[in-house]
Backbone bond lengths (Angstrom), bond angles and torsions (degrees), N, CA, C in turn:
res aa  C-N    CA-C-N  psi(-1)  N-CA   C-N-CA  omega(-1)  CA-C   N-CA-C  phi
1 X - - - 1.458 - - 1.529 108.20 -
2 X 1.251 138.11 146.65 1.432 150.59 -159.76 1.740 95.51 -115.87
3 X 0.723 81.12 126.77 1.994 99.07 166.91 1.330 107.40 -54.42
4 X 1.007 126.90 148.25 1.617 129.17 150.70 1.704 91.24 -61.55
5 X 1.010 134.40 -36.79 1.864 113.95 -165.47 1.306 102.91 -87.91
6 X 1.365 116.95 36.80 1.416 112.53 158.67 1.527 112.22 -151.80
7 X 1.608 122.25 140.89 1.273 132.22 -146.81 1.393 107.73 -86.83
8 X 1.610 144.16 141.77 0.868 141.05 178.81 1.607 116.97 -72.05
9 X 1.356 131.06 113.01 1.638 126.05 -171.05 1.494 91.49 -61.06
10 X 1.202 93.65 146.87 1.820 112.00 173.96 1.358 124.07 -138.21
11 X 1.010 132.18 159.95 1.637 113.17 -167.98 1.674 87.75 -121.50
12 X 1.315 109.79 154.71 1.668 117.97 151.22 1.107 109.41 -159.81
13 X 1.513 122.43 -163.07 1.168 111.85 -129.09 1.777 117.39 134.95
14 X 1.743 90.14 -85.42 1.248 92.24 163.37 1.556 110.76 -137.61
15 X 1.435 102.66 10.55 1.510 105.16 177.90 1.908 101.62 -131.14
16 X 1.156 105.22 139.99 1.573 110.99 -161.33 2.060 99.59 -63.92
17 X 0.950 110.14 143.68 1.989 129.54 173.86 1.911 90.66 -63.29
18 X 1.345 120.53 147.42 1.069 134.01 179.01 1.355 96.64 -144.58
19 X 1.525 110.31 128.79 1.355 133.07 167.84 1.358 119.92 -92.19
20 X 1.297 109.43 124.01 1.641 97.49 173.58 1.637 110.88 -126.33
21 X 1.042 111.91 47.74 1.300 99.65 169.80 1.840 111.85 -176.45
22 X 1.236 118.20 175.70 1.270 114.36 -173.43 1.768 122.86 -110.05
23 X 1.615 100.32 48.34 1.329 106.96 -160.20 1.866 107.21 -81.59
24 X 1.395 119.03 157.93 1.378 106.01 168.11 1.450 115.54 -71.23
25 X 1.421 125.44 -11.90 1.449 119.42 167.62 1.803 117.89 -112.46
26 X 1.265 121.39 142.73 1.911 110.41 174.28 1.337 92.41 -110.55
27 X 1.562 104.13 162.92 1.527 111.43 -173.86 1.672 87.73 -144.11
28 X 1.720 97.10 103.12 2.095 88.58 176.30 1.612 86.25 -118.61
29 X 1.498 86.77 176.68 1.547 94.89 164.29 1.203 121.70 -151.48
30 X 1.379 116.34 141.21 1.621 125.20 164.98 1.447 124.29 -70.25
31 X 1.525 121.18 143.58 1.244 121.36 171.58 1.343 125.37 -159.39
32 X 1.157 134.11 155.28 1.451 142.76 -167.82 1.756 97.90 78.99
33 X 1.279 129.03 -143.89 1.299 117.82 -132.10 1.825 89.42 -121.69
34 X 1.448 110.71 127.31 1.478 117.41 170.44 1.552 122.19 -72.31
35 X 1.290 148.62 83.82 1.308 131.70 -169.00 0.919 133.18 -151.03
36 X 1.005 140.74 -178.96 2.022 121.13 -171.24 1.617 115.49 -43.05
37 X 1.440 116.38 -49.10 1.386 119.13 171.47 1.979 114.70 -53.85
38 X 1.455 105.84 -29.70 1.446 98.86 178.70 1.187 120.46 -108.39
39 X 1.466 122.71 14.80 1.495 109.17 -155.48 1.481 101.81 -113.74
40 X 1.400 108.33 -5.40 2.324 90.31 152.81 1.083 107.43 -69.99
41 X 1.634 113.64 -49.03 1.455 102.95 -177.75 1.492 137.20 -32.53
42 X 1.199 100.89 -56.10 1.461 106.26 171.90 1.198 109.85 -87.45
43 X 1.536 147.63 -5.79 1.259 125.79 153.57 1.835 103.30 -52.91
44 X 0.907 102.95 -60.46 1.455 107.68 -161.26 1.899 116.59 -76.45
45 X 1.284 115.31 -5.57 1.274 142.23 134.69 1.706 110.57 -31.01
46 X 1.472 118.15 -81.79 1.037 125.49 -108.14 2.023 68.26 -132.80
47 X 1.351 116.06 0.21 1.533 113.77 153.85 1.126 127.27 -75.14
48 X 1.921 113.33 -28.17 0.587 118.98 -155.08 1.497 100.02 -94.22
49 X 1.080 127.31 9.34 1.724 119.10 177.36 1.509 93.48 -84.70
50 X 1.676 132.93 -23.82 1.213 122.50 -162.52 1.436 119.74 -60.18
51 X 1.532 123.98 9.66 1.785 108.41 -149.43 2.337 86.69 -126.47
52 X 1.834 91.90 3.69 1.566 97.68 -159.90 1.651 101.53 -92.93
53 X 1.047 120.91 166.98 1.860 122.64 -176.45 1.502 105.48 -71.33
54 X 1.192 124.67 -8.74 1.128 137.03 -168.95 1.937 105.72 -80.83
55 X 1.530 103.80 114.75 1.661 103.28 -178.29 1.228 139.03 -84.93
56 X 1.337 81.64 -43.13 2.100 111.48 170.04 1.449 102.50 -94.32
57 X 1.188 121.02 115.24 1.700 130.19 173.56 1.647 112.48 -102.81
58 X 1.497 105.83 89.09 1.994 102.95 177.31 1.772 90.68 -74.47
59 X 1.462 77.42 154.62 1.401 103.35 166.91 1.250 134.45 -152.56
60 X 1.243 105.60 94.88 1.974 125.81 -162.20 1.339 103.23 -64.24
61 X 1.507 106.39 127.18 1.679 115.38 -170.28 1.672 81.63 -117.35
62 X 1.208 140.66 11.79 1.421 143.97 154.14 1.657 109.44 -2.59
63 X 1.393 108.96 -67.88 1.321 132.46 -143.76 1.524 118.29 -121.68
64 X 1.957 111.12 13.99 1.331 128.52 -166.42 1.873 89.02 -101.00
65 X 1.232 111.31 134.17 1.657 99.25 -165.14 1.690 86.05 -112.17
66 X 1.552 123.15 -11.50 1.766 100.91 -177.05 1.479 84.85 -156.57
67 X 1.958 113.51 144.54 0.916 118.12 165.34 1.568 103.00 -121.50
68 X 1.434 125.27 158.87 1.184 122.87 169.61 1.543 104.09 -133.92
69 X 1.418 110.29 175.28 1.617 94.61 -170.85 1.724 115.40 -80.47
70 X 0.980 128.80 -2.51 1.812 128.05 150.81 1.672 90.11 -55.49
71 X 1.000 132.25 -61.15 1.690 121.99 -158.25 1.644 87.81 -95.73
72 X 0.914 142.00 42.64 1.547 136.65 125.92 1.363 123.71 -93.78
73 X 1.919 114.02 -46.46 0.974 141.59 149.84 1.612 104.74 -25.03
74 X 1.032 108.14 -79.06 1.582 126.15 -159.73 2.006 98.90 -44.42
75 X 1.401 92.90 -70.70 1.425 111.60 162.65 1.708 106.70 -21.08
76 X 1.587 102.74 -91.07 1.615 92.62 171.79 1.534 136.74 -42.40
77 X 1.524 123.79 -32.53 1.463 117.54 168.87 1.208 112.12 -61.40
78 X 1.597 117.64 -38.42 1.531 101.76 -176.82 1.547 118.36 -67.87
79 X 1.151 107.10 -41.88 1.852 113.40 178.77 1.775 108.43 -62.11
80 X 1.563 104.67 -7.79 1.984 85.96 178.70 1.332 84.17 -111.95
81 X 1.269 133.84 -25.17 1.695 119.34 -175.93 1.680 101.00 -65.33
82 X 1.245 125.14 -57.67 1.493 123.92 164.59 0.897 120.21 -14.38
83 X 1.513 108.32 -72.46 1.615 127.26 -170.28 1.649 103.16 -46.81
84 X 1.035 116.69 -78.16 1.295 156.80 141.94 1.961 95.68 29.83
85 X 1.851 95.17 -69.16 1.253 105.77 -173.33 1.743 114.63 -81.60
86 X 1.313 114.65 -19.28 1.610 131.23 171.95 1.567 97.40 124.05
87 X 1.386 124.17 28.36 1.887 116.20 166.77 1.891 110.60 -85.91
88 X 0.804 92.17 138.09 1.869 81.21 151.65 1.810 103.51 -110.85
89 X 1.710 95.83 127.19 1.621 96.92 -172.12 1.780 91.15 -130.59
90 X 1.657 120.75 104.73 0.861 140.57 157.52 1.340 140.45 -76.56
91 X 1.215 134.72 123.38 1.633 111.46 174.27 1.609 122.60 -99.04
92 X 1.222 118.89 143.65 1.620 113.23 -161.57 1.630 88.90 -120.35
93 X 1.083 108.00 -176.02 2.037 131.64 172.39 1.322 108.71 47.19
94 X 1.767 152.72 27.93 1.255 138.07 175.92 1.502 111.42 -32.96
95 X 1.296 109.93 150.37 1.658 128.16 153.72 1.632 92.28 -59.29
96 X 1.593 113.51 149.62 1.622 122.51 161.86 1.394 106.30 -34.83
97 X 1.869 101.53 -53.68 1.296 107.32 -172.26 1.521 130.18 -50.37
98 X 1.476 114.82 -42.51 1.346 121.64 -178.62 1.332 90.42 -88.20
99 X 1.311 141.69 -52.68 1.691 122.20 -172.20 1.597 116.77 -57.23
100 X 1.305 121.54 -22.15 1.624 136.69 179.23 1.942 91.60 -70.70
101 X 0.868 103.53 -46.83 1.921 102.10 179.24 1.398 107.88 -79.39
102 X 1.288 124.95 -61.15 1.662 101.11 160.57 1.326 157.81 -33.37
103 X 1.804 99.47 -32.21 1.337 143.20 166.75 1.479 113.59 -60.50
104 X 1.749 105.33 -45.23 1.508 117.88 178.20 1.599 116.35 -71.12
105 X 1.234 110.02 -36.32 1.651 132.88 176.54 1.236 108.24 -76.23
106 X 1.510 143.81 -17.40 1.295 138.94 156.71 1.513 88.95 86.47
107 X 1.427 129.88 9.85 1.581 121.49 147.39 1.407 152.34 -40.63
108 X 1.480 92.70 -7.31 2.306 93.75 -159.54 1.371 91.97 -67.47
109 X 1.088 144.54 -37.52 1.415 129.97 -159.97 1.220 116.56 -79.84
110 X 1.352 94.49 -40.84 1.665 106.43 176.35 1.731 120.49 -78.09
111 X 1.202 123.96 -21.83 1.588 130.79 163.89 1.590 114.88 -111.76
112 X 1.307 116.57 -33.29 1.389 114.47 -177.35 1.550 109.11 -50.78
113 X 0.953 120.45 149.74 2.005 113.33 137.81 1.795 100.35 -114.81
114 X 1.437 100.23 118.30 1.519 102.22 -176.25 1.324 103.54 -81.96
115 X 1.148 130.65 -12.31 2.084 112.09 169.32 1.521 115.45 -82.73
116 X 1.704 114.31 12.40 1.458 112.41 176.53 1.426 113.07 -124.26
117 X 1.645 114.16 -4.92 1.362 97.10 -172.92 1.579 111.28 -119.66
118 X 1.524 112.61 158.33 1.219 139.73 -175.92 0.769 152.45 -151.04
């Protein structure tokens, strides 16, 4: 059984992140392919955790199989709109594949959180 003090993982993408609980950290996740066709979505996805008690927003790229730079882009608007409002919204676990493109973009510091990924 799961605590209420811990957040239900959710995927989006193309289906909206659902919060269930009132923890100081959320843990959602993205999956299948980030890219011009998906990347309001998950801007506006992944806005929508901003209005929740939740401060620190992870976000498991586990299960994201292609990023292109609209879904890097996308990625970055959400982490300064966050910021922006007082969240810290990080993404942790890339595929090689999407961390090899982050890697190329000189991003890890700026999207990584290095005490979550692996």
């Amino acid at each position: 059984m799961v605590s209420d003090r811990f957040l239900e993982n959710s995927r989006c993408g193309r289906m909206p992140p659902r919060v269930r609980s009132a923890s100081p950290a959320a843990d959602v996740a993205l999956e299948g392919e980030i890219d011009l066709s998906a990347c309001g979505s998950v801007v506006e996805q992944l806005a929508g955790l901003l209005v929740g008690p939740a401060r620190v927003i992870r976000v498991d790229l586990r299960e994201v199989t292609f990023i292109d730079a609209a879904g890097i882009e996308a990625c970055l608007t959400a982490q300064r709109r966050a910021r922006e409002a007082g969240y810290d919204l990080v993404y942790v676990n890339p595929q090689a594949i999407v961390a090899r493109v982050i890697t190329i973009l000189d991003l890890e510091t700026l999207l990584l959180d290095g005490d979550h990924n692996g």
